[in-house]
Steps between C-alpha positions, in 0.01 A plus 500: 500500500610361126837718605577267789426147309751612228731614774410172678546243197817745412678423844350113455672436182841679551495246824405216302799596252754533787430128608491341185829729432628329811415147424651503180834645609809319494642355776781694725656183562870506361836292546827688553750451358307408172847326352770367641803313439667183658803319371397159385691122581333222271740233496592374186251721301675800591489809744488897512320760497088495513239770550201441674196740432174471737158673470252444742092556492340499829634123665617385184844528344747395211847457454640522139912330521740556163855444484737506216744369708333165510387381221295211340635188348274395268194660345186548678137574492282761603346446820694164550759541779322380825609789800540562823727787667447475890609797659549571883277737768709697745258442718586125450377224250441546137302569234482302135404664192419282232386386134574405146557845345749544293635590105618342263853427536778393225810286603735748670234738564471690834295363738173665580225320724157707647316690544473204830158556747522516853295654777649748709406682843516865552830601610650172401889545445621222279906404381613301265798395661421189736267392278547305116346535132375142353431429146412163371552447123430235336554336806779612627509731782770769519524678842647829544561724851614874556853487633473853648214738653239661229614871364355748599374272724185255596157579360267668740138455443227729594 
């Protein structure tokens, strides 16, 4: 009888360790590509080459954008350029990803803005073209849109 109870609290606790094992496991959600690049127009303040990077966890997702093509005029603060990149669904509409996340930047730095938030749906696919960057600093708001497609091409959520 005391065999069986060991046996019993044995099977009990390798099942308990399983589903806590399970619980704690990271997410399978991913984004694909996980960088990609668009070529840049922003007016006056420049234009070129930018890479986007994405993660995602579960519904929610970042987009990190640097370019040394563009670059600041002036020096700025951490966290102090105001964002918004709006990208566009091919299954119609868009999505924004947002927020004030950024370094520090000298004068004729690169630009860098992100990680910016956004909620995404699984199987989401989201391109930059169609869609714009805007950063207000001090003020002043520079826009900037993709002049071609995304390479490799969109990002495809899971």
């Amino acid at each position: 009888m005391r065999g069986k109870r060991t046996a019993m609290s044995a099977a009990l606790a390798a099942g308990a360790l399983a589903v806590t094992g399970l619980a704690f496991a990271p997410s399978a959600a991913a984004v694909t590509p996980q960088t990609a690049t668009i070529t840049a127009d922003c007016g006056i303040y420049g234009g070129g080459a930018a890479t986007l990077t994405a993660t995602q966890t579960g519904t929610s997702a970042t987009i990190t954008l640097s370019s040394s093509a563009v670059t600041v005029p002036i020096a700025v603060a951490q966290d102090s350029v105001a964002s918004t990149l709006t990208m566009v669904k091919a299954s119609g509409g868009t999505t924004v990803f947002s927020g004030t996340k950024n370094p520090a930047m000298a004068a004729g730095s690169a630009v860098s803005v992100g990680p910016l938030s956004g909620t995404v749906a699984s199987g989401d696919s989201l391109e930059a073209h169609g869609g714009s960057l805007k950063m207000t600093v001090f003020g002043i708001t520079i826009t900037c849109t993709a002049t071609g497609n995304q390479s490799p091409g969109p990002f495809v959520f899971d």
